[in-house]
FITORGU-52386 format. One record per residue: residue in three letters; x, y, z of N, C-alpha, C in turn. Coordinates in steps of 0.001 Angstrom, whole numbers, padded with zeros to 6 digits, always signed. Example, Ala and Ser with C-alpha at 12.3 -4.5 7.8 and 13.67 -1.06 7.14 Angstrom:
ALA+013190-005690+007800+012300-004500+007800+013200-003300+007800
SER+012850-002250+007080+013670-001060+007140+012900+000030+007870
END
This chain:
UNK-009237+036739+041857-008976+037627+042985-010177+037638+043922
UNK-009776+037444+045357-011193+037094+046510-011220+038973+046813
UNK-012168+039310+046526-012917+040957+047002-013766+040709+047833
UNK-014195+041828+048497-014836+041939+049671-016627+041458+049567
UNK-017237+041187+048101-018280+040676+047355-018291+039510+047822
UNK-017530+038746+046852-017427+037514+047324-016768+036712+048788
UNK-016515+037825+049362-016233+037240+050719-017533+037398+051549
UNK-018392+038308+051246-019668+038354+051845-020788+037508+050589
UNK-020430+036853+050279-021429+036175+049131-021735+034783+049840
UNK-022799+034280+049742-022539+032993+049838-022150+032280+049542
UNK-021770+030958+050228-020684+029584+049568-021949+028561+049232
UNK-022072+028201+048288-022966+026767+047553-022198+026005+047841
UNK-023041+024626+048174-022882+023413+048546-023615+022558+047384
UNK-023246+021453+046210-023910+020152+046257-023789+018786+047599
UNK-024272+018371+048412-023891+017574+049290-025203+016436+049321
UNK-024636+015477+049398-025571+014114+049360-024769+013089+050047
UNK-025107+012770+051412-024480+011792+052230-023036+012611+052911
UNK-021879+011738+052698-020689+012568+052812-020090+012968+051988
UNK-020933+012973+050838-019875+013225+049311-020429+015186+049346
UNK-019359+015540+049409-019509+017389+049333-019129+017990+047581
UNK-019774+018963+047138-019148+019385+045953-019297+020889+045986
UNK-018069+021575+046559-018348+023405+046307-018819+023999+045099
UNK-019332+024453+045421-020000+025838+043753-018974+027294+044093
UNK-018072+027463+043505-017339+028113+043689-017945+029971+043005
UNK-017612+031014+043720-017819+031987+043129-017224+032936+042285
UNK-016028+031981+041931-014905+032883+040994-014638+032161+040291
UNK-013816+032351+039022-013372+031337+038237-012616+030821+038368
UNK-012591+029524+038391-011136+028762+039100-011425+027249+038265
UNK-010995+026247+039090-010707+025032+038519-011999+024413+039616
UNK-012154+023245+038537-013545+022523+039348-015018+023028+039076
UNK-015799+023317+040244-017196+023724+039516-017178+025425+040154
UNK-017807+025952+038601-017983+027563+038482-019350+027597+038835
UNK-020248+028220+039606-021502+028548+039873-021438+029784+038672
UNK-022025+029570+037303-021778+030339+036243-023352+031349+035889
UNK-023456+032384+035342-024522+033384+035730-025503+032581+035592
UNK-027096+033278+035311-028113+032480+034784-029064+032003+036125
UNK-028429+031613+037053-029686+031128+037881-030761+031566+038107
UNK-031672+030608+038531-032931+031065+039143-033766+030639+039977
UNK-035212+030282+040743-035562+029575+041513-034821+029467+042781
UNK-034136+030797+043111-034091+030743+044748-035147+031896+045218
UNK-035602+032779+044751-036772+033217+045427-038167+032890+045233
UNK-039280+033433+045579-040249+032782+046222-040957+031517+045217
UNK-041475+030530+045533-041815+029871+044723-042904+029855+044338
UNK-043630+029206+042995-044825+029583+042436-046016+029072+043333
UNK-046840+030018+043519-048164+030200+044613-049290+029423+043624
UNK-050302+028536+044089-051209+028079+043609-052442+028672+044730
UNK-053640+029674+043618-054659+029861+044466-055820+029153+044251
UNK-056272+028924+045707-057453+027544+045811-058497+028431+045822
UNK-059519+028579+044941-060568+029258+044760-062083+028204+044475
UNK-062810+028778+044670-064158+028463+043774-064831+029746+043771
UNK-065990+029027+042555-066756+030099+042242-067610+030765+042779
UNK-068115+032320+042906-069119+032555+043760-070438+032313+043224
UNK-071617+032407+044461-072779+032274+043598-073698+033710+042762
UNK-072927+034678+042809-073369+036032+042417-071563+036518+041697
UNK-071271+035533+040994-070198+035674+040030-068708+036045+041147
UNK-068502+036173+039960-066272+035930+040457-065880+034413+040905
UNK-065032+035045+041864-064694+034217+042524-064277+034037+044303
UNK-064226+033331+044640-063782+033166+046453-062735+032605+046913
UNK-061725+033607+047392-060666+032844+047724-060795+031805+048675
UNK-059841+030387+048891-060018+029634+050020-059072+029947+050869
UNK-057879+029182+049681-056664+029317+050898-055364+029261+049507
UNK-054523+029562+049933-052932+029730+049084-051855+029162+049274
UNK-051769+028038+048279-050422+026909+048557-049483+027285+047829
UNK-048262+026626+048272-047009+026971+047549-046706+025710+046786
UNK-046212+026138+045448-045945+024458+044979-044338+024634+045348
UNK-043836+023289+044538-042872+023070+043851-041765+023621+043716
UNK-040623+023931+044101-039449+024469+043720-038907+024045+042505
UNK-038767+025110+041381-037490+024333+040535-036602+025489+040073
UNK-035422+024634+039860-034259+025645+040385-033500+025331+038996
UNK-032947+026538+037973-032054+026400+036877-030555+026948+037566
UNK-029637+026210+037197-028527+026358+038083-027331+025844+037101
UNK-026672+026978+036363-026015+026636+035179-024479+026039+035902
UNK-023687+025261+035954-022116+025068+036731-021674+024581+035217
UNK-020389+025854+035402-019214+025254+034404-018283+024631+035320
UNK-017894+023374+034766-016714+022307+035009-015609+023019+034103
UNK-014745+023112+035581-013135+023494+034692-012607+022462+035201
UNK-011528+021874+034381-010160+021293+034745-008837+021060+033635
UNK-008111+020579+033797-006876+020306+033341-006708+020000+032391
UNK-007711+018694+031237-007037+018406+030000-009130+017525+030515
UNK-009124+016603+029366-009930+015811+028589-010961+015066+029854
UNK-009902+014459+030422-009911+013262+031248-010136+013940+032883
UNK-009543+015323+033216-009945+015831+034556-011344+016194+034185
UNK-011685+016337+033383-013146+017334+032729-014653+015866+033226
UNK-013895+014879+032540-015200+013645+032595-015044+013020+033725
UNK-013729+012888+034584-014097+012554+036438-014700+013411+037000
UNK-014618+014425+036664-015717+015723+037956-017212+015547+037085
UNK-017118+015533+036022-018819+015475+035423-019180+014284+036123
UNK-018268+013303+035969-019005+011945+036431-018900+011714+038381
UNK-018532+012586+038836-017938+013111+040489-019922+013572+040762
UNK-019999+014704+039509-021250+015507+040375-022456+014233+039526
UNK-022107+013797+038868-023556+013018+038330-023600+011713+039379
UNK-022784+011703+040321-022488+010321+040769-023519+011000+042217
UNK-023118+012159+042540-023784+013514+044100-024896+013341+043774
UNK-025280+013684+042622-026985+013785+042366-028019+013219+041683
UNK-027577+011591+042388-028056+010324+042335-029325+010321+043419
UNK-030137+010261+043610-031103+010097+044724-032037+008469+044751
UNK-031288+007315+044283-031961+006387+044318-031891+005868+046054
UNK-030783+006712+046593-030683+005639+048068-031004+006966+049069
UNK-030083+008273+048971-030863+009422+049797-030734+010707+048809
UNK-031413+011509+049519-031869+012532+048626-030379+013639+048197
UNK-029868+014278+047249-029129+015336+047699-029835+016574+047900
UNK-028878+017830+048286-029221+018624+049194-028618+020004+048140
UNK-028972+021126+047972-028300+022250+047685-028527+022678+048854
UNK-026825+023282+049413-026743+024379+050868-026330+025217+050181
UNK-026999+026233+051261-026485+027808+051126-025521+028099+052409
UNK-024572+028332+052157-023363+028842+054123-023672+030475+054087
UNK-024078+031008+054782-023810+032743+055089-022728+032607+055657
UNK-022314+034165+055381-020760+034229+055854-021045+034246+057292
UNK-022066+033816+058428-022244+033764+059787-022110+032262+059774
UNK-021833+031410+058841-021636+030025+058800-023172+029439+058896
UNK-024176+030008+059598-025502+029334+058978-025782+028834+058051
UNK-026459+028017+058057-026797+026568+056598-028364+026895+056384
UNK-028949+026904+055237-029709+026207+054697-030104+025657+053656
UNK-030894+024864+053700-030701+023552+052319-031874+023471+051920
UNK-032172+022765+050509-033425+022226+050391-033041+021142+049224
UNK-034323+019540+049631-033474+018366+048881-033971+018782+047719
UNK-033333+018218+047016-033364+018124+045044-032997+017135+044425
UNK-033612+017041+043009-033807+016182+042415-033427+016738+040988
UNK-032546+015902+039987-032110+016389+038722-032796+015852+038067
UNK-033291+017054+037450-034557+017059+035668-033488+016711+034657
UNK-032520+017500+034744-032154+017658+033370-031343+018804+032904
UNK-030295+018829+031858-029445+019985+031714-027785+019614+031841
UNK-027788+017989+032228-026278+017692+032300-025841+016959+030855
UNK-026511+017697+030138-025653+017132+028470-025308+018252+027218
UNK-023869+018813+027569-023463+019930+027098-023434+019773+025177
UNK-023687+021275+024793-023589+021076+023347-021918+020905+023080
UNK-021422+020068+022702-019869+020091+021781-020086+021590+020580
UNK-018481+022689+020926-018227+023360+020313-019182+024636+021208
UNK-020291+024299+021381-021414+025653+022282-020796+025801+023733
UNK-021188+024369+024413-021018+024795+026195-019675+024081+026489
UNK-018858+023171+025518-017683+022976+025746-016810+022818+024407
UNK-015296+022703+024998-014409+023183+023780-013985+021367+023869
UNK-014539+020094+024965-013551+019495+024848-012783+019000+025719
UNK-012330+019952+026394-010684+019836+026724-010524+020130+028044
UNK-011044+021609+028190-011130+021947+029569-012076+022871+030582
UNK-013482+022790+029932-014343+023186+030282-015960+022446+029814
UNK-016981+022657+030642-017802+021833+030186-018756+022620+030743
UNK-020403+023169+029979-021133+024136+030791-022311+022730+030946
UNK-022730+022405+032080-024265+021845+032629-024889+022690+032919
UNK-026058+022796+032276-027389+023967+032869-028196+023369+033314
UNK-027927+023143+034797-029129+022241+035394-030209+022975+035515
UNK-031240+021566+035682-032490+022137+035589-032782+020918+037013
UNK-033293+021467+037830-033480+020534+039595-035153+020556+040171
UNK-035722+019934+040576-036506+019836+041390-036492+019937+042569
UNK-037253+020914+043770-036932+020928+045136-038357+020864+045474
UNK-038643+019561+045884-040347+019783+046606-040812+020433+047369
UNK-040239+020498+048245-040246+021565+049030-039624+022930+049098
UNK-041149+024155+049062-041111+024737+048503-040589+025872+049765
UNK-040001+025455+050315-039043+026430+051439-037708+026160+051748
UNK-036579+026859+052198-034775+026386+052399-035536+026563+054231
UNK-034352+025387+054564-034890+024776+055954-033438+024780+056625
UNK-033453+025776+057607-032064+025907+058345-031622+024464+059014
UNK-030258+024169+059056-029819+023279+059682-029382+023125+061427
UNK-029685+024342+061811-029703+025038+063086-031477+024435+063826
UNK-030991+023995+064729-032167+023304+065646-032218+024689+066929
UNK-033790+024608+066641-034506+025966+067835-035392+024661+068720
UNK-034544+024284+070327-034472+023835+071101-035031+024785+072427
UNK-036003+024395+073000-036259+024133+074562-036524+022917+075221
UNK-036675+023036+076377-036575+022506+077539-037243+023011+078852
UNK-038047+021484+079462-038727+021873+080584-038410+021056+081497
UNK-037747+020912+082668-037451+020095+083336-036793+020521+084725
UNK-036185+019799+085203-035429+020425+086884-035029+021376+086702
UNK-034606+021946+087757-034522+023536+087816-033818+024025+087243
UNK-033639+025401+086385-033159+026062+085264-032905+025460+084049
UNK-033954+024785+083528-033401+024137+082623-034449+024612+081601
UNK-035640+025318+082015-037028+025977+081000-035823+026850+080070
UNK-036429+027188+079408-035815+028119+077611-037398+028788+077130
UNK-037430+030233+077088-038498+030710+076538-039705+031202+077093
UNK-039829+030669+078203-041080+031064+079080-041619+032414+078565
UNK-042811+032454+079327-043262+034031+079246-042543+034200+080584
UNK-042357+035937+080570-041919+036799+081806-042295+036668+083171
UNK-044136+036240+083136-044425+035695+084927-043887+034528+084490
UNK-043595+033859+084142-043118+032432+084574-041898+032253+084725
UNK-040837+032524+085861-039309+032341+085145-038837+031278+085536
UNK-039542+030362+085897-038775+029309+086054-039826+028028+085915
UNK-040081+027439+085193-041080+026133+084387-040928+024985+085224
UNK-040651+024443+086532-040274+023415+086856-040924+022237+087510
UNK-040118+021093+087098-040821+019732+087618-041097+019292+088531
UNK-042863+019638+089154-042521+019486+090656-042594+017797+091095
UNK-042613+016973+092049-042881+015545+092296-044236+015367+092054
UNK-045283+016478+091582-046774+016258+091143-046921+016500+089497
UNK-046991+017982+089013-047490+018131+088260-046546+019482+087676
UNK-046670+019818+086624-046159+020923+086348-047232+021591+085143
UNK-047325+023107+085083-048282+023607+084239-047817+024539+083633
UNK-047414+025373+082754-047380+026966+082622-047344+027117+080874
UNK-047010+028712+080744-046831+028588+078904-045628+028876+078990
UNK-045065+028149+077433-043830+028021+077069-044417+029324+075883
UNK-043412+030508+075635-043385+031416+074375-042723+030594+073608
UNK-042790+029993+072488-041849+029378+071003-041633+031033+070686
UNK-040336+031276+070183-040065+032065+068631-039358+031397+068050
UNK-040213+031733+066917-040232+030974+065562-039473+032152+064422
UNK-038228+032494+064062-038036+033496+063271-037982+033344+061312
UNK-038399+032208+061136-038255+031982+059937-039907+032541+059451
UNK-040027+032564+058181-040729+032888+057145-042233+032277+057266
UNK-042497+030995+058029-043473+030354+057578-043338+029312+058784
UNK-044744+028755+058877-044878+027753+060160-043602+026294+060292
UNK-042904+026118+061303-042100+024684+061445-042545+023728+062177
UNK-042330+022805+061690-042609+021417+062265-041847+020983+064017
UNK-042588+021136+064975-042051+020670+066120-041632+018978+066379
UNK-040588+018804+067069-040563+017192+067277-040308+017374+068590
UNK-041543+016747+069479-041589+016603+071125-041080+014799+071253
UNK-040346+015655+072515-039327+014104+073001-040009+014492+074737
UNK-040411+013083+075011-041070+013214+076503-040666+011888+077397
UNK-039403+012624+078353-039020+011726+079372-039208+011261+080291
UNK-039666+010109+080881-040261+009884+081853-039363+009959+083147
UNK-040142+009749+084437-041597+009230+084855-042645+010798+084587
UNK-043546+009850+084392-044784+010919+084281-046337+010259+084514
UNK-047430+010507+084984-048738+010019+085102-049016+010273+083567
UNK-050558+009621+083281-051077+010234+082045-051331+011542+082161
UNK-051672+011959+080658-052017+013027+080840-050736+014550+080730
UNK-049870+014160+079844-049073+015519+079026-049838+015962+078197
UNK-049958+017518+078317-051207+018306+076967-050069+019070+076488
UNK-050134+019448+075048-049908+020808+074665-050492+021330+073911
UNK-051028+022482+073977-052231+023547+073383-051656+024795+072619
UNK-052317+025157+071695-052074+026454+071443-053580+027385+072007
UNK-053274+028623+071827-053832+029584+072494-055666+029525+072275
UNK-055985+028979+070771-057136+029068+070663-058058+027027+070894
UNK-056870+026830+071923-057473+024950+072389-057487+024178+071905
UNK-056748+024237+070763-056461+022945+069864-055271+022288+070366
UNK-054786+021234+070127-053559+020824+070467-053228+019370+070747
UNK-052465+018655+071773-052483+016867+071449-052729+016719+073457
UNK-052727+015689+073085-052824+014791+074910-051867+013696+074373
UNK-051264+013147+075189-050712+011444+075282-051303+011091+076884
UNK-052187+009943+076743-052710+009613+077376-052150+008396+078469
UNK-050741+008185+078255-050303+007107+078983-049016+007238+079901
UNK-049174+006305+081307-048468+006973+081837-046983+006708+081237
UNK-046044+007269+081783-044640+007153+081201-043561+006232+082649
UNK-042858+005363+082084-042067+005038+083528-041006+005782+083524
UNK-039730+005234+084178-038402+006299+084253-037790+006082+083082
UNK-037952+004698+082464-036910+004830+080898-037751+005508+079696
UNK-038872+005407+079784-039816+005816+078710-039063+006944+078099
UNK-038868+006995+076485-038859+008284+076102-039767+008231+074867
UNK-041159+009076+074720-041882+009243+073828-041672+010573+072766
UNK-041114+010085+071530-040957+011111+070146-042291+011518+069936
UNK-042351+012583+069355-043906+013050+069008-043565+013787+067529
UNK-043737+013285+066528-042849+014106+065083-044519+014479+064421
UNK-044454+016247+064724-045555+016797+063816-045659+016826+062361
UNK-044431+016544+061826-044436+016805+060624-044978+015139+060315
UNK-043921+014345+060588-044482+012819+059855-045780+012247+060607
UNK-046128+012990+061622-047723+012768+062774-047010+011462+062881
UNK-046065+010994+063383-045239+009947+063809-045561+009897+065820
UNK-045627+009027+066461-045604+009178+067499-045113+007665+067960
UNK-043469+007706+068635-042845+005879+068521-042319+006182+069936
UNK-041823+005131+070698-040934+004667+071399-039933+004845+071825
UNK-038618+004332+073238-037497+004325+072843-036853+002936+071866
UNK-037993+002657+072015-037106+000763+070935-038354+001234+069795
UNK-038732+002207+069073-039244+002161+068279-040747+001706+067621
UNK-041400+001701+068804-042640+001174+068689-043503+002145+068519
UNK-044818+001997+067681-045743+002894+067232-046753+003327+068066
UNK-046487+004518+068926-047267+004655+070330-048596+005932+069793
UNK-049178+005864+068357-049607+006627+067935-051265+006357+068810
UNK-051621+005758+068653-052974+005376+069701-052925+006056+070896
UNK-052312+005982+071549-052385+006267+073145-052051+008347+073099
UNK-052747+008683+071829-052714+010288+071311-054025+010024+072097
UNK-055210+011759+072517-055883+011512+073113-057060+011892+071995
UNK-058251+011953+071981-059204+011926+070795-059052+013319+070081
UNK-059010+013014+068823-058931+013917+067671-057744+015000+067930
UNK-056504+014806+067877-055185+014962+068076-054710+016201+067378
UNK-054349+017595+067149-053739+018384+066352-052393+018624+066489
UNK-051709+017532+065915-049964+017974+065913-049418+019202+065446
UNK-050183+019855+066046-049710+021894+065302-047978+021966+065273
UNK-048243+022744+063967-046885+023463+063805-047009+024601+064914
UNK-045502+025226+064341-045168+026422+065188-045345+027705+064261
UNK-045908+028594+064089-046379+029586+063087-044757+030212+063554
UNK-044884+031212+062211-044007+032152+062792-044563+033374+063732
UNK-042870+033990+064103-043304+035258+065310-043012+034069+066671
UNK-043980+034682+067497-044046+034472+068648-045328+034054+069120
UNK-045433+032502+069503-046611+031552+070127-046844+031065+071301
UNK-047831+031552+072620-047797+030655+073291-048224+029200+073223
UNK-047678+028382+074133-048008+026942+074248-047957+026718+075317
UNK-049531+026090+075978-049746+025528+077064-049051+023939+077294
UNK-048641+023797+078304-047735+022687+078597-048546+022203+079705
UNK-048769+021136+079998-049103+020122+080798-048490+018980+081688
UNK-048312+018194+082473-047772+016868+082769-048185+016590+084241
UNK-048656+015788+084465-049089+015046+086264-047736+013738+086342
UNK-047768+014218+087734-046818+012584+088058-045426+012980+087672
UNK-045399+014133+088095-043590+014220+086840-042926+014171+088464
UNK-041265+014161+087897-040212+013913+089001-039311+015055+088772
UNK-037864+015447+089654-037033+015874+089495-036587+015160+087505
UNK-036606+014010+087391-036349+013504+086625-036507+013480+085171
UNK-037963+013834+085462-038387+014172+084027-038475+015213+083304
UNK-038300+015213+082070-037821+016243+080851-038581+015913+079748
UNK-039467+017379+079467-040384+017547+078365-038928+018539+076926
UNK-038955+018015+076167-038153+019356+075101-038819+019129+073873
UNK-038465+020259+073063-039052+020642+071753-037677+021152+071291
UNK-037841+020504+069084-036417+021469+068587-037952+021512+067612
UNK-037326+022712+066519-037499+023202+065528-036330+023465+064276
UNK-036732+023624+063222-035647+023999+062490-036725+025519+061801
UNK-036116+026483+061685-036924+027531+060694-036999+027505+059578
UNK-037892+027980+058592-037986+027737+057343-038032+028982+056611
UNK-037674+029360+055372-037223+030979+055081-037446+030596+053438
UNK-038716+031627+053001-039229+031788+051642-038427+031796+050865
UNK-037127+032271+050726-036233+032539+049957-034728+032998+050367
UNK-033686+032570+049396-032504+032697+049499-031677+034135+048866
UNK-031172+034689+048767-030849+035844+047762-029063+036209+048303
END
């Protein structure tokens, strides 16, 4: 029976490529998301210390490791033979020799987030204990998620370019635009997730050298080259990737000692830069947010 619980509960996803597998929240046929879980909230903190020289100790700084996630699914089905195609259905999902799979979470607002995983162990049921056999089968997985945050599938997008096309500005600035010289102002990012995200800048030409972006206390990147009208330069903070539109490694032409900053959470300004720009050209930024925990 669907109650008003499980209609506000979340829907689990196994998904790897296009192969989908629901975690269902009631008992039914197929896979039972069965009690027991754990490892969706915060993950285990490692503190970086040394020693002081008048005893204790000194904190440095505080990393997050490792996700691992126990995640018991009973397999229901029909007789013998429906029981070992779905075992061999989800052992086939959470294969990661070619891409990674994924556990999603759907809120009932249809928002996604996921984080990839990797199977330890837990898909070999006791005969007579976790199955009868016939038509049930309990796996108590045991998963690896390296990453130690769920990463929305929702892209946090701006844009700087011909007229009305800025997203985010601060309040004196309401309109960010490309003049036939130069364009300057701050872009506000909000960032609403849990913890800093990885920006990926896409930069369309024409443009002179000389695109900056800064954060507030002057750190930040240059690309030092000019751009023509097809140019489009990726800038990926997370992989410090910086390529082409045909894919070429335009990481050099960064300007000396480069900080591909994330986006903290809250609310950040970012100084924006560009000489030589046109009606034509278009600076944008996406993000995805990242959120400590699921519940």
């Amino acid at each position: 029976m669907v109650t008003l619980a499980t209609q506000n509960a979340l829907q689990w996803t196994f998904e790897n490529g296009g192969d989908v597998i629901p975690l269902q929240n009631v008992v039914a046929k197929d896979f039972f998301k069965a009690e027991g879980r754990s490892g969706f909230g915060v993950s285990p903190t490692k503190l970086i210390t040394r020693d002081g020289a008048s005893g204790g100790t000194r904190w440095r700084r505080t990393r997050r490791g490792a996700r691992s996630i126990a995640l018991p699914i009973d397999i229901i089905g029909d007789n013998r033979q429906d029981i070992e195609d779905k075992q061999r259905q989800l052992v086939r999902l959470l294969q990661d020799d070619v891409t990674s799979p994924r556990l999603v979470a759907r809120y009932p607002n249809a928002e996604r987030f996921y984080t990839e995983i990797h199977y330890s162990g837990g898909a070999d049921p006791v005969y007579g204990q976790d199955t009868d056999g016939r038509t049930h089968s309990l796996w108590s997985l045991s998963l690896l998620a390296p990453d130690p945050y769920w990463t929305s599938e929702t892209q946090i997008t701006y844009s700087i370019g011909p007229a009305n096309r800025g997203h985010g500005l601060l309040p004196h600035l309401e309109k960010l635009q490309l003049s036939a010289s130069q364009t300057i102002g701050t872009v506000l990012f909000e960032n609403p997730g849990d913890v800093a995200s990885y920006p990926v800048w896409t930069l369309r030409g024409p443009g002179d050298a000389g695109f900056s972006a800064k954060l507030p206390d002057g750190s930040g990147f240059t690309f030092e080259s000019p751009l023509l009208a097809d140019d489009v330069i990726t800038i990926n903070t997370r992989d410090k990737t910086v390529v082409d539109q045909d894919g070429t490694n335009r990481y050099t032409e960064l300007g000396t000692s480069p900080k591909l900053f994330s986006i903290p959470k809250g609310n950040t300004p970012v100084q924006v830069e560009m000489e030589g720009t046109s009606p034509d050209t278009l600076i944008s930024v996406y993000f995805n947010q990242r959120r400590e925990l699921i519940f």
